[in-house]
Every structure is written in C-alpha cells, then in structure tokens.
C-alpha positions as CSV (number, residue, x, y, z in Angstrom):
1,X,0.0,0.0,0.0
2,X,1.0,3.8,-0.5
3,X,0.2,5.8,2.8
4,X,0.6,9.1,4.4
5,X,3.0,9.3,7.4
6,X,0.9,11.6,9.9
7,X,2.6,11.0,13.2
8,X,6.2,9.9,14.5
9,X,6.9,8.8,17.7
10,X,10.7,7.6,16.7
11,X,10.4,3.9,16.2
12,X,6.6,3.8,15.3
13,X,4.3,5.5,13.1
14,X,0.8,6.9,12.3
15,X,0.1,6.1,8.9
16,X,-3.2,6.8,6.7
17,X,-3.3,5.1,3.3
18,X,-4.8,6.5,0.1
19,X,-8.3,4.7,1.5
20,X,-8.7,7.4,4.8
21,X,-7.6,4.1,7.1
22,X,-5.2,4.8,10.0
23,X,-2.2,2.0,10.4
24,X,0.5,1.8,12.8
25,X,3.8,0.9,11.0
26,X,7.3,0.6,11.7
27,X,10.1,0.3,9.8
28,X,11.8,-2.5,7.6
29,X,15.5,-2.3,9.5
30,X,17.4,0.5,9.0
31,X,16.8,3.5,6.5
32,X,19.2,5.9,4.7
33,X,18.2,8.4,2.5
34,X,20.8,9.9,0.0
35,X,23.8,9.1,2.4
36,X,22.7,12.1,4.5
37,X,22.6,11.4,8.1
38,X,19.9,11.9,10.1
39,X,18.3,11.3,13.2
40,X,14.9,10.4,11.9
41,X,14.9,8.5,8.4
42,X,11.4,8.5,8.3
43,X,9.2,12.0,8.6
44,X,5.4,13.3,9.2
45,X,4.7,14.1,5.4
46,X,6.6,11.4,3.7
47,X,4.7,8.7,1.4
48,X,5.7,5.6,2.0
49,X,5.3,2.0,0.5
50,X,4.2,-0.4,3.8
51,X,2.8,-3.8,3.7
52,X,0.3,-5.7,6.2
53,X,1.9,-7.4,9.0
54,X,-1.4,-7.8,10.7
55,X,-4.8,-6.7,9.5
56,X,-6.5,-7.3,12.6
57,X,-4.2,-4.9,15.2
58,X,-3.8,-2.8,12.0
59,X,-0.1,-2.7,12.0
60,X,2.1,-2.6,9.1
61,X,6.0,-2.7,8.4
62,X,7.1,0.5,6.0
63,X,9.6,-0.6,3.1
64,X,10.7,2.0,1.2
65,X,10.3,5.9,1.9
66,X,9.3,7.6,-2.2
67,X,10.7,10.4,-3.1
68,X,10.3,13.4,-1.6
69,X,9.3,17.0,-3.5
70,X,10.8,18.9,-0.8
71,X,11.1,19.0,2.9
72,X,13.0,20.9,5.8
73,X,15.6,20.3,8.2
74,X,17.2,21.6,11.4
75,X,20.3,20.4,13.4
76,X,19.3,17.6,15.6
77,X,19.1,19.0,19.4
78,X,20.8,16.4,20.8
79,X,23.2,15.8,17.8
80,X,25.1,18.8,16.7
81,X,26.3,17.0,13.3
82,X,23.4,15.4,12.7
83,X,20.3,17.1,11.2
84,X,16.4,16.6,11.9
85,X,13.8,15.8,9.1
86,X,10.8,18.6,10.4
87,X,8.3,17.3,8.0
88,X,8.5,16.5,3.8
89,X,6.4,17.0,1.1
90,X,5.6,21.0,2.2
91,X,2.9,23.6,0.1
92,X,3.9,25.8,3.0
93,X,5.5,26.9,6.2
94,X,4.2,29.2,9.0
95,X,6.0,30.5,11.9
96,X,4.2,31.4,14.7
97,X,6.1,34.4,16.4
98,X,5.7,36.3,19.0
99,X,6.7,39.5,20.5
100,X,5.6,39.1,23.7
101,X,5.7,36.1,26.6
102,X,7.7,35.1,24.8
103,X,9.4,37.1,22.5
104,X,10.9,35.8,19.3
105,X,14.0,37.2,18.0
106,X,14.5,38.5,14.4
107,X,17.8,35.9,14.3
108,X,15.4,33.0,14.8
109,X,13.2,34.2,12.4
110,X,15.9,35.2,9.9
111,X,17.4,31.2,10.4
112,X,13.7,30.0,10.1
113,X,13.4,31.9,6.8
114,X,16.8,30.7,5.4
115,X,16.1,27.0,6.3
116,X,12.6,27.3,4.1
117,X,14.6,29.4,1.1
118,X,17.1,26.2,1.1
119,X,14.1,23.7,0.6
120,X,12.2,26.2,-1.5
121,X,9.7,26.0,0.9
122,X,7.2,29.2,0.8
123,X,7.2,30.7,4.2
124,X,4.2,33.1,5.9
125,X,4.7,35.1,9.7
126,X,2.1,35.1,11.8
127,X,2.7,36.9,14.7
128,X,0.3,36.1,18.0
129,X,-0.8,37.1,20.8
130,X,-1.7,40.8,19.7
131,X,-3.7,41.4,23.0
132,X,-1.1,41.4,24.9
133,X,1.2,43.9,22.9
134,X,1.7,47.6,23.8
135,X,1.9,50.7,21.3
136,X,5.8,50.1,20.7
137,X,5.2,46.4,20.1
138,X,2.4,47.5,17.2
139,X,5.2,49.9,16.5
140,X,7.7,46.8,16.1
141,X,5.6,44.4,14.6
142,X,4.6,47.1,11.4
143,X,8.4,48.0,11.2
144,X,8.9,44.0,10.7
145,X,6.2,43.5,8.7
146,X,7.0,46.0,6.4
147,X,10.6,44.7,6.3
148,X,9.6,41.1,5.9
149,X,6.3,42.1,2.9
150,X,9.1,44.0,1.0
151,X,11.1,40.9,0.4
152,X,8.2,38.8,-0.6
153,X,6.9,37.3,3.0
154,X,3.3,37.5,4.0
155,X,3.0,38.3,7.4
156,X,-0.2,38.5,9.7
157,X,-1.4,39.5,13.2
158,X,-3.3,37.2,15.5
159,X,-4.4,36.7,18.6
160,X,-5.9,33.7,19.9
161,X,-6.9,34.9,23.2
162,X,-9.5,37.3,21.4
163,X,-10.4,35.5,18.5
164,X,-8.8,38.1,16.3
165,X,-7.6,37.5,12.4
166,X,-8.1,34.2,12.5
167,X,-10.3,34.6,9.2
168,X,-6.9,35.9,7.1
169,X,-5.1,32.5,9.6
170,X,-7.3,30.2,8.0
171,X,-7.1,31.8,4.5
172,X,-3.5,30.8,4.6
173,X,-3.8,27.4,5.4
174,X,-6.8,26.2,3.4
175,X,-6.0,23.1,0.5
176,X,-2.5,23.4,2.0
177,X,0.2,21.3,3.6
178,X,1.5,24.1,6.1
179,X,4.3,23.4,8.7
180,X,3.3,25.2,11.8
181,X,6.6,25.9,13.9
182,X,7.8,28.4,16.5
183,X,9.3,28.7,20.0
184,X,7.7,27.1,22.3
185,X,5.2,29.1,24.5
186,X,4.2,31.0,21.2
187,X,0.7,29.7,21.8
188,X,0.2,27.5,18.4
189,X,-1.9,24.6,20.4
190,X,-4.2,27.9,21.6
191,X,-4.5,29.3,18.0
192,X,-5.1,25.6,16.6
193,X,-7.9,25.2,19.5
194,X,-9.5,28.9,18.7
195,X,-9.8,27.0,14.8
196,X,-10.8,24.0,15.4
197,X,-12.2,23.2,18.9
198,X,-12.7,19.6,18.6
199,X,-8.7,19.3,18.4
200,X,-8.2,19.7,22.0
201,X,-4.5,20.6,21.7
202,X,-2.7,20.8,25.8
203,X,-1.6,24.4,26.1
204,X,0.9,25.6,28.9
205,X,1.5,29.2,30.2
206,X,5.0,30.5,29.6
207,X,7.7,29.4,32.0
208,X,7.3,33.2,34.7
209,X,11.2,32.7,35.7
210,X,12.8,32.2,32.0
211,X,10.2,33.7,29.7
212,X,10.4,30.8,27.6
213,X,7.5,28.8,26.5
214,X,7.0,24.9,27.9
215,X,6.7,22.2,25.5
216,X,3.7,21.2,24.9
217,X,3.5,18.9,21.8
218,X,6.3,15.9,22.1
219,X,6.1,14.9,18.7
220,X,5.1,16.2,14.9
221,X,1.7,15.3,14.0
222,X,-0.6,16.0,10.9
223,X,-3.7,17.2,11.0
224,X,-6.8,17.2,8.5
225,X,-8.1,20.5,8.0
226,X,-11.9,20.7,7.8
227,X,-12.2,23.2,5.0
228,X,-9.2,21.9,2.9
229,X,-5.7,21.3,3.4
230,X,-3.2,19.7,6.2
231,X,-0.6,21.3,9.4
232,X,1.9,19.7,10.5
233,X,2.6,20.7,14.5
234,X,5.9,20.5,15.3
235,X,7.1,20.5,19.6
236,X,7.9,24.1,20.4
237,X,12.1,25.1,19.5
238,X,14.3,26.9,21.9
239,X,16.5,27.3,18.7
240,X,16.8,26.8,15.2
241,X,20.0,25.2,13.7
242,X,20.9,25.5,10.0
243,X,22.4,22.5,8.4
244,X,24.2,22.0,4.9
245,X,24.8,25.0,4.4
246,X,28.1,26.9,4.0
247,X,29.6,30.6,4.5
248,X,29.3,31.0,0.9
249,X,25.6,30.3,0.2
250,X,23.8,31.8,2.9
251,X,23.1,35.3,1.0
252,X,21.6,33.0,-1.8
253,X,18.6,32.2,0.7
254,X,18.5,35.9,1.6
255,X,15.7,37.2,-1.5
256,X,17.2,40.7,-1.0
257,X,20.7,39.6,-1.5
258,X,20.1,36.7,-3.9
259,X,18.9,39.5,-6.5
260,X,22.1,41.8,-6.1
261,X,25.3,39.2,-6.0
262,X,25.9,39.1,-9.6
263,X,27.0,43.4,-9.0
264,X,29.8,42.4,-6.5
265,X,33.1,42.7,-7.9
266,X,34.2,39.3,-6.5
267,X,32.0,36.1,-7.1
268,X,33.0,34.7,-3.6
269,X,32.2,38.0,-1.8
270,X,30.7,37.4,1.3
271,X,29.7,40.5,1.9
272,X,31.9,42.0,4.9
273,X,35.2,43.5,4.4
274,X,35.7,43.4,0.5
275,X,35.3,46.1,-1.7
276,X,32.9,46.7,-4.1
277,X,30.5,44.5,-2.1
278,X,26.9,45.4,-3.8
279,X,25.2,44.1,-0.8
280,X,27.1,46.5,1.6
281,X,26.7,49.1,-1.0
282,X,22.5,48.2,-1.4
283,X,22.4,48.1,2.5
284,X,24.6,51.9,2.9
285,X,21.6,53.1,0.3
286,X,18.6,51.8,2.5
287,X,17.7,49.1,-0.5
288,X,18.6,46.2,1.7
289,X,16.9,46.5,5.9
290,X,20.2,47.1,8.3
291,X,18.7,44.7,10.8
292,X,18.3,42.3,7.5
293,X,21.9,43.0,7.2
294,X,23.4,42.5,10.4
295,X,21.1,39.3,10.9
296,X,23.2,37.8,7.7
297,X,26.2,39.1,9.8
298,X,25.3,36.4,13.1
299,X,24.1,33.8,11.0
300,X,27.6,33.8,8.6
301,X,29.0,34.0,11.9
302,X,28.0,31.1,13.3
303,X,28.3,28.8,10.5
304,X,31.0,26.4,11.1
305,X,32.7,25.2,7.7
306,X,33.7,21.4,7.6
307,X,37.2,21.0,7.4
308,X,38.9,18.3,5.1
C-alpha cells in the first residue's frame, strides 16, 4: 500500500493510506536516505510504501520511503552533526512568532526563513498574541512586517486569546500542507484550539522565571483540516540550527541579497570586508533593511565550515 505518514513517535508510526484508514507501521531495519545522516529517516509528510503485517491490530511494516518534493531540516538538538527531518512533502511553512511572553527574536526568524529558502519552501509570519502587545510592540511588529512584505513574506497578526484574524489564519492554510513551527510558549496549540475546537491541543503558560514557552506537543503530527488542506505541529524550539549549508551560500537564501550578488566585484564576496560588495553598497543606500543585514552578519557568523 501507499500511505501518508501523519505521526512519529521515533520507532513507530501513524500512517493513513490512500483509502482514509489509520495504520501503525514501523520500519523494515534501518533507513538511509541519499547518504545524508539523520536522526529520523522516516518524517510526518513522507509517502511511504508499507505492507500488512497484521490486519487485525492494524499494524504494518514501512519498506521504502518515495521520493520526496521537498522537505525541511534543522540540526538535531541532541546531535550537533546530525540534522532533523521537520516534515517533507511542504505547500507551505508558518512560523508562529511572538513578541511578547515570549518574545521571538529576528535571528530566529531570519534562520527559520533561510532554512525554508534552502528547501524552496514558501514561508508566511504570523505573529500572536496581539492582545497582549503595547503601542511600541504595534510599533515593532509594522516596522517587521513592512521589512519582511518587502522581500516577498506575507505576514499577519493574531491573537488567539480574542479571537482576532483568524479569518486571514485560515485563509493561509486552506487546501494546504502548512508546517506550523515556533518557539515554544508562542501559543500555536491555543491558536489551533480557537480553529478548530474539537482538536483539543494541551496548552501551557510561559515558564514566569525564563520567559520561555513549555513544550507542549512531544512529537510532529498532521492534521486534517476541515475546510481543505493539512498542518503539520511540530514540539515548540528553543533554537533553530541551520544544516548544509556553508559561509558562501547563505546570502543565496536571503531574497534581497540573492537579486544583487551578480553586482559584486568578487564572485566569492561574502559580503563583509571586501570592496565593491553590492550588498554592503544596497544596504549603505537603505535598499537592503540594516537589521536584515546585520542578521546575515550572526548567522555567517555562526556557520561552522567542515574541514577536510
């Protein structure tokens, strides 16, 4: 049979085949994809090919992973040289953010946005919790939302405490396959609940002493959407590591940059201390956001190149 892997718990799985049935399967030994390492061969997303290994407990054993059309990673938490299938086979990614209890930083944003440009993933911001934020934050969140929309990123404001534009949050997600991601504490299992109440989703407050959300959902599960489409929730990240990817490439996944590097006077310019750097140059003249700029700067920072 073909199926749908909706849920991963490690060494089992939630599968649905192309008939709407639910199966639990495991895998056939041990699975590598393309000679690239990873912590989990098999992801929420994937099609596999599984057979019956009991019809009656409904359990099958999954024998070959098909191709994939896309999909994105992140380093492994516990395995800084490993990386971390988030989900495959992606219309879509949205990152909940917040700016407020807690408060997402541009930098995680900015990797976020990198890792999706790598997979050519489309990406949307939604930024929640708008109750809770003050003049300055509305003050923040248009300067960011101007910066992001400029570059080709839609970006919305929700709140699920009131109820408030969840119409344009569903507009975004209907007849899709969205990856819902975000820091945990960024209230995705409240805004999922304000959608769809029958999905019961555990919610936590925001840890009072750190400011950092709780986790809340332990591992990635797909959902059915009732007007159309699919998410994908993913457990709350503290941080988001970029794998594969080297000094060299990362202002390829930067829109504003990509469009630019062919007007730097050195084809390996990265964009700091040579001369007749366009992206420097486009960033001096306003073209390309300062904080858009120095983001780059942290990121290329803290890539580490492999040595040989």
């Amino acid at each position: 049979m073909i199926a749908t892997v909706y849920k991963s718990t490690g060494s089992w799985y939630s599968l649905k085949d192309e008939e709407g049935r639910f199966w639990n399967g495991r895998m056939k030994g041990v699975m590598k994809l393309d000679d690239i390492t990873s912590t989990n061969p098999v992801a929420v997303g994937d099609k596999v090919k599984a057979a019956v290994e009991s019809e009656e407990s409904g359990t099958v054993i999954i024998d070959e992973i098909l191709d994939r059309h896309n999909y994105i990673n992140r380093q492994s938490p516990r395995h800084k040289h490993q990386q971390h299938i988030v989900a495959a086979n992606l219309d879509q990614s949205l990152l909940i953010a917040t700016l407020r209890e807690p408060k997402t930083s541009q930098g995680f944003i900015d990797r976020f946005l990198v890792a999706c440009e790598m997979y050519h993933v489309p990406a949307v911001i939604a930024f929640n919790k708008s109750d809770l934020y003050k003049s300055k934050d509305l003050e923040k969140y248009e300067g960011w939302k101007a910066m992001y929309e400029a570059i080709g990123y839609k970006v919305i404001l929700v709140s699920a405490e009131k109820r408030e534009g969840l119409e344009a949050f569903t507009e975004v997600l209907q007849d899709k396959t969205t990856l819902l991601s975000g820091h945990s504490g960024v209230g995705k299992s409240s805004l999922l609940n304000a959608l769809f109440p029958g999905m019961n989703r555990k919610t936590q407050d925001v840890s009072g002493w750190s400011g950092k959300g709780q986790h809340t959902t332990t591992f990635a599960e797909m959902f059915d959407l009732p007007f159309g489409g699919r998410i994908i929730d993913t457990p709350g990240m503290r941080e988001f590591g970029l794998v594969n990817i080297s000094k060299a490439e990362l202002s390829h996944y930067f829109p504003e940059m990509r469009d630019r590097l062919n007007d730097c006077q050195f084809n390996n310019c990265l964009h700091m201390n040579e001369p007749g750097c366009a992206i420097k140059e486009a960033t001096v003249n306003g073209e390309i956001h300062e904080d858009r700029y120095v983001s780059y700067c942290g990121i290329l920072d803290s890539i580490e190149e492999k040595k040989y």
